[in-house]
C-alpha positions in Angstrom: 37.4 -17.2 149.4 37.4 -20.9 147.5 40.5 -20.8 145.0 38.7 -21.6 141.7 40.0 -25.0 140.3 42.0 -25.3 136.9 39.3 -28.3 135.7 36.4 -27.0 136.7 37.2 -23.3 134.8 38.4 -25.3 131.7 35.3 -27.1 132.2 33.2 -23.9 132.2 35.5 -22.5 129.7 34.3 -25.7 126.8 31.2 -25.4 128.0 31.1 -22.2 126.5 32.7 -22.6 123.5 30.4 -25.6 122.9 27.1 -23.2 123.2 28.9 -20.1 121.5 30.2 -22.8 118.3 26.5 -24.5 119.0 24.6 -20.6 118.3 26.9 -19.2 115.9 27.7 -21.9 113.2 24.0 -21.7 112.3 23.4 -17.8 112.2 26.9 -17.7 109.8 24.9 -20.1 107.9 22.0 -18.1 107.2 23.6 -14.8 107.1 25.6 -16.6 104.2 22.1 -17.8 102.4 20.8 -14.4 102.8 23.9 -12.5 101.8 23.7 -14.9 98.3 20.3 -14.5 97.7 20.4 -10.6 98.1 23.8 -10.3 95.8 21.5 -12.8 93.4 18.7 -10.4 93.1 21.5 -7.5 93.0 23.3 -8.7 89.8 20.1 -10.0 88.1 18.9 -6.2 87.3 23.0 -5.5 85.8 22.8 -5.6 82.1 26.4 -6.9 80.4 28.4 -8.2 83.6 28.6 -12.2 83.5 28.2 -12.4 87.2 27.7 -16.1 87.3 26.4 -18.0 90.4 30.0 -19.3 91.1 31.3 -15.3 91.3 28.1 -14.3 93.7 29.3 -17.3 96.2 32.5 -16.5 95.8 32.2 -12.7 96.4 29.3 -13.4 99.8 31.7 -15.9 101.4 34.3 -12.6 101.1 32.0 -10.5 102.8 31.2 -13.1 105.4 33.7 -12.6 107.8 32.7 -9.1 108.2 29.4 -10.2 108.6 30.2 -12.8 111.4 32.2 -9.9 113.3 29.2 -8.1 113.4 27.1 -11.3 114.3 29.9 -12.2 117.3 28.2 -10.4 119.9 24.7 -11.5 119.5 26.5 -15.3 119.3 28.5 -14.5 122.7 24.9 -13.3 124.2 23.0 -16.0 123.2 25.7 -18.8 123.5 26.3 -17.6 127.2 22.1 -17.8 127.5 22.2 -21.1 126.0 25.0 -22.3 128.2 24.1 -21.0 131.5 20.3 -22.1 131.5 21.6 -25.7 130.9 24.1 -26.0 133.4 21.4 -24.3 135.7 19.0 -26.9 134.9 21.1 -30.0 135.5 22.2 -28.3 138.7 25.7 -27.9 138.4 25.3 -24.1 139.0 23.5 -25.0 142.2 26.1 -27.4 143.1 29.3 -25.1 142.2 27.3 -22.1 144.8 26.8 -25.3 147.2 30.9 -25.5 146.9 31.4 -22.0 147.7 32.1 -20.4 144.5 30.4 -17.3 143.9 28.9 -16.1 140.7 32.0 -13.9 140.1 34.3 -17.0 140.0 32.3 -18.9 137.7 31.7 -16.2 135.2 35.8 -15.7 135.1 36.6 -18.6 132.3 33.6 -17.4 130.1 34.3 -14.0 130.4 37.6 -14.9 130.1 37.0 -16.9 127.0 35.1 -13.4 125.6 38.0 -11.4 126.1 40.7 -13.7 124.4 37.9 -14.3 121.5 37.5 -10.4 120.8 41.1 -9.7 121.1 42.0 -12.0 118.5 39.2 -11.0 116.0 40.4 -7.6 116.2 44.1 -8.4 116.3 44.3 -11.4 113.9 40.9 -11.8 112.3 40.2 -8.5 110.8 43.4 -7.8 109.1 42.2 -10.9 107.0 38.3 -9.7 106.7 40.0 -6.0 105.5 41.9 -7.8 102.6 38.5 -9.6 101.7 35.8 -6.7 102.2 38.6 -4.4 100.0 38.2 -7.6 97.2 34.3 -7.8 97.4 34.2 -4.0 97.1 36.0 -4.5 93.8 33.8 -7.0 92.4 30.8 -5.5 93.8 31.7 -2.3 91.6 32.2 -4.1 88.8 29.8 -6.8 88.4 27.0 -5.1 90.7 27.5 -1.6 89.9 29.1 -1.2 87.0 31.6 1.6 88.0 35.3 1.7 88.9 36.2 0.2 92.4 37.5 3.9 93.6 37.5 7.1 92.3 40.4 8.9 94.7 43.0 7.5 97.1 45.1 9.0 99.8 48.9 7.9 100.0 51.8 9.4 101.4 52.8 11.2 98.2 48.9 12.9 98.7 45.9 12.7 97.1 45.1 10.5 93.6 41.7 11.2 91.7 40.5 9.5 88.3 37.9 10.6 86.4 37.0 9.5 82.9 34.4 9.9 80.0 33.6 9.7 76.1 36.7 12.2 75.5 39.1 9.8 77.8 39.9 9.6 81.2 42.5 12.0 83.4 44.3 10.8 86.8 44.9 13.9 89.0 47.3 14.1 91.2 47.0 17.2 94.4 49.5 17.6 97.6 46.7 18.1 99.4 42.6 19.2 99.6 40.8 22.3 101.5 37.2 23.5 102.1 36.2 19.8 101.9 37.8 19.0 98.5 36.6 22.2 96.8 40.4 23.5 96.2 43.7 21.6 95.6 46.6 22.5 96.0 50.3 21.7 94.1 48.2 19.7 91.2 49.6 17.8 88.6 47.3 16.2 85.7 48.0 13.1 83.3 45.3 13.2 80.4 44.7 10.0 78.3 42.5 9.7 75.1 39.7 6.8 75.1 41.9 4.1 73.7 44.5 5.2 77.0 47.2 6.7 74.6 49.0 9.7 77.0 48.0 12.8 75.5 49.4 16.0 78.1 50.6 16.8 81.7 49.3 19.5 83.3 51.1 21.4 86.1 49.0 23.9 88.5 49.6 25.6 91.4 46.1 25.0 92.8 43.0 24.1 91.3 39.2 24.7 92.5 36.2 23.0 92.1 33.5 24.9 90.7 30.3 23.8 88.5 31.5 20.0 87.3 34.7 21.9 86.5 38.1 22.2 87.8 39.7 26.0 87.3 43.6 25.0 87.4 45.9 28.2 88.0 49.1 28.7 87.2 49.5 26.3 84.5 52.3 25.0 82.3 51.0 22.3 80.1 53.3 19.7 78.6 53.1 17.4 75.9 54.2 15.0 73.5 57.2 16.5 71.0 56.1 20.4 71.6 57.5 22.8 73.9 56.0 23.5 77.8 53.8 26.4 77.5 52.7 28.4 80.6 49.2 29.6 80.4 47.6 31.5 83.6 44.6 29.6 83.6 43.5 25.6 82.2 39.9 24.7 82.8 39.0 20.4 83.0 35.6 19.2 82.8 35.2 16.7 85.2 32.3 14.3 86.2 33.2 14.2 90.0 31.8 15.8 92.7 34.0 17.0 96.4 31.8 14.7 98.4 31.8 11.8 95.9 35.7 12.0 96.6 35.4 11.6 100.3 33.4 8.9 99.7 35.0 6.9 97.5 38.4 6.6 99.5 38.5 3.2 101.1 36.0 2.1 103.4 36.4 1.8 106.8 36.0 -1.9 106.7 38.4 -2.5 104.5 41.2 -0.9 106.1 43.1 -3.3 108.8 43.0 -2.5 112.8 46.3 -2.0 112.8 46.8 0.2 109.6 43.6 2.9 110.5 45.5 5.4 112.4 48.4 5.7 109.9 45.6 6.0 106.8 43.6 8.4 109.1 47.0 10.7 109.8 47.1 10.8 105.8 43.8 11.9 105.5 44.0 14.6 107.9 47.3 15.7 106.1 45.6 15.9 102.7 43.0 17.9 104.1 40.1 15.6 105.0 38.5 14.3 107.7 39.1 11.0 109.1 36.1 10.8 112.1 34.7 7.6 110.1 37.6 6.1 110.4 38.9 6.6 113.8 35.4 5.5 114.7 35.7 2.2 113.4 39.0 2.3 115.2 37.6 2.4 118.7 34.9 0.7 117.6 36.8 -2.5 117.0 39.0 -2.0 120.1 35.8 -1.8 122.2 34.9 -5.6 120.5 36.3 -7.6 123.6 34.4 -5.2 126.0 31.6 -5.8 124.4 31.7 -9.7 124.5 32.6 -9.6 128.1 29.4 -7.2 128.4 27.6 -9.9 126.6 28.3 -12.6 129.2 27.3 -10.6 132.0 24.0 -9.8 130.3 23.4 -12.7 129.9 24.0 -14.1 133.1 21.6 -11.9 134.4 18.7 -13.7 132.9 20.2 -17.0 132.7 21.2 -18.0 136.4 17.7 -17.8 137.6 16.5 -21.5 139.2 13.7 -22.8 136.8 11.8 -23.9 140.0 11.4 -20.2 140.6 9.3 -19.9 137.0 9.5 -16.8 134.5 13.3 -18.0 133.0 11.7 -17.7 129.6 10.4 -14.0 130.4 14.0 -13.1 131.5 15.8 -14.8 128.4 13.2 -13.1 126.3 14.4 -9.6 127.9 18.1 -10.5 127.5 17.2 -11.0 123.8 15.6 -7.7 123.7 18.9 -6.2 126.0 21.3 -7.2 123.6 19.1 -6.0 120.2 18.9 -2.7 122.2 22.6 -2.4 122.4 23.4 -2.9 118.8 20.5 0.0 118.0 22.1 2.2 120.8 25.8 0.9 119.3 24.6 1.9 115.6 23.1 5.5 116.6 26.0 6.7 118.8 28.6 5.4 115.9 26.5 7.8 113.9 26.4 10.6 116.1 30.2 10.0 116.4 30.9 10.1 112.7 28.6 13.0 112.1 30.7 14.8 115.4 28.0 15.4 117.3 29.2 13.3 120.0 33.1 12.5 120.9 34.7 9.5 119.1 35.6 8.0 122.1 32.3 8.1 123.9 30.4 7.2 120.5 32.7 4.1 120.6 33.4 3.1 124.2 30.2 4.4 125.5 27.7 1.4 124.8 29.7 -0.9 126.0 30.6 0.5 129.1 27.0 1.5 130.0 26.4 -2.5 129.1 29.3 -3.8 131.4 28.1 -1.8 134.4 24.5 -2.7 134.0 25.2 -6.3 134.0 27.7 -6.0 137.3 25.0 -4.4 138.8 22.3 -6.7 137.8 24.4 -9.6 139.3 25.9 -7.6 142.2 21.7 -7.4 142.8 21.4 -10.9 142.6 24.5 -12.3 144.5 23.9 -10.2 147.4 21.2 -8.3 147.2 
């Protein structure tokens, strides 16, 4: 078999970064516009937040990065379309086959390009785009919402919950959660009046959830210049809800590859779940699979001689191939959150099926 030259796979390997830079810098472009002008129409119907046109641009270029990770593999699909069809036109596809490279050889720098290009968005990128998502959140809640950024947390120490209202606010602190957040367990509560002023701790062995009010047991309440005083039962009002508490812990996207599995061992140790999580885990380590599946897809209806007719047909269907797999990605990361499916196959599973239809498709071409 013809050893593939150094040159000629960097020049295959520009090549492609010229068409991927060439069909990504404009679909960042217009994801930003759109982004602006929805977060425009967003803060135009808050009353009382000064959300001024500077803040909206700053707050959509912080979600951008997310955004662009979830553009990538459409860019890698239609940069590889872009790229192949022009080297096929001008021949030097036909010429590199006349050498005696195969399709395999020549698809190498691309893919390899693909792989290198997902592994560092994963590894390097996205600890950067979880810092900024976690901002925008922040100033989403604030100037588009008009609520705290987070109502609970989950640390090492366990769980932290804040609720406030007219009366003041109240930060409970809980070991850990069962039955899906309707008990806690080892609770302590700091109570503050409206102006923030500390007004008791309360101390409970557990504490359940029951009609927009927490029943604390066990309870020795502590305050200011009096004497603890143990009472067997302490009832809070409070405005949250169990599943409002699940889903105000941080989002998935704004949580760092590398620091998931360490938040999602906290979360199982305080007594939730932490599918959503581990799914955008394997989710983002299944990105470089994905854009390698992209280049093979799209050499499948790229390589075809435009002497031969129907090209456009094909790059039509390789469009419609990759829009497929980010419906087919989007429903089995939702079966996999919901449990239905396994994590692993919710995650890896698209991809995989994508990789192996492509290598056949080619395998079909090259020698079939």
């Amino acid at each position: 078999m013809l050893r593939l030259a150094p040159v000629f796979a960097l020049y295959m390997m520009r090549r492609y970064l010229s068409g991927l830079a060439l069909v990504f810098a404009p679909v960042i472009a217009l994801i930003y516009m759109v982004d602006l002008l929805e977060l425009t129409r967003r803060a135009s119907r808050v009353a009382g937040k000064d959300a001024d046109f500077l803040t909206l641009m700053q707050m959509s270029a912080m979600k951008l990065p997310g955004l662009a990770t979830m553009a990538l593999p459409f860019a890698c699909l239609f940069g590889a379309m872009w790229t192949f069809a022009r080297m096929t036109r001008s021949n030097e596809l036909v010429i590199a086959r006349a050498a005696g490279l195969s399709v395999w050889q020549f698809l190498a720098p691309p893919m390899m390009v693909a792989l290198l290009l997902g592994i560092f968005t994963v590894g390097i990128i996205n600890p950067w785009t979880a810092a900024l998502n976690y901002h925008y959140r922040q100033l989403e809640s604030f100037y588009i919402k008009g609520t705290s950024a987070s109502l609970s947390t989950v640390t090492e120490s366990g769980i932290w919950l804040r609720q406030s209202d007219e009366q003041g606010s109240a930060v409970i602190h809980a070991l850990a959660a069962s039955d899906g957040g309707l008990r806690l367990s080892a609770v302590v509560v700091f109570m503050f009046d409206p102006q923030e002023k500390f007004l008791r701790r309360v101390e409970a062995f557990s504490a359940k959830y029951d009609n927009d009010v927490w029943t604390l047991s066990d309870v020795w309440l502590i305050e200011p210049d009096r004497q603890a005083k143990a009472v067997p039962v302490y009832r809070l009002a409070t405005n949250l809800h169990p599943e409002d508490i699940q889903q105000s812990l941080a989002n998935p996207d704004s949580i760092s590859f590398w620091a998931i599995p360490d938040f999602a061992k906290r979360l199982e140790a305080a007594g939730f779940s932490s599918t959503r999580y581990l799914v955008q885990w394997h989710s983002l380590a299944s990105l470089p699979l994905v854009l390698c599946s992209m280049v093979l897809v799209a050499a499948t209806v790229s390589l075809r001689n435009s002497r031969r007719g129907g090209v456009a047909m094909l790059i039509g269907l390789g469009g419609i191939a990759g829009f497929v797999l980010f419906v087919v990605s989007d429903i089995a990361r939702a079966l996999g959150i919901a449990e239905s499916v396994p994590i692993i196959l919710a995650a890896w599973g698209p991809a995989i099926a994508a990789t192996l239809v492509g290598i056949s498709l080619l395998f079909h071409m090259e020698d079939g």
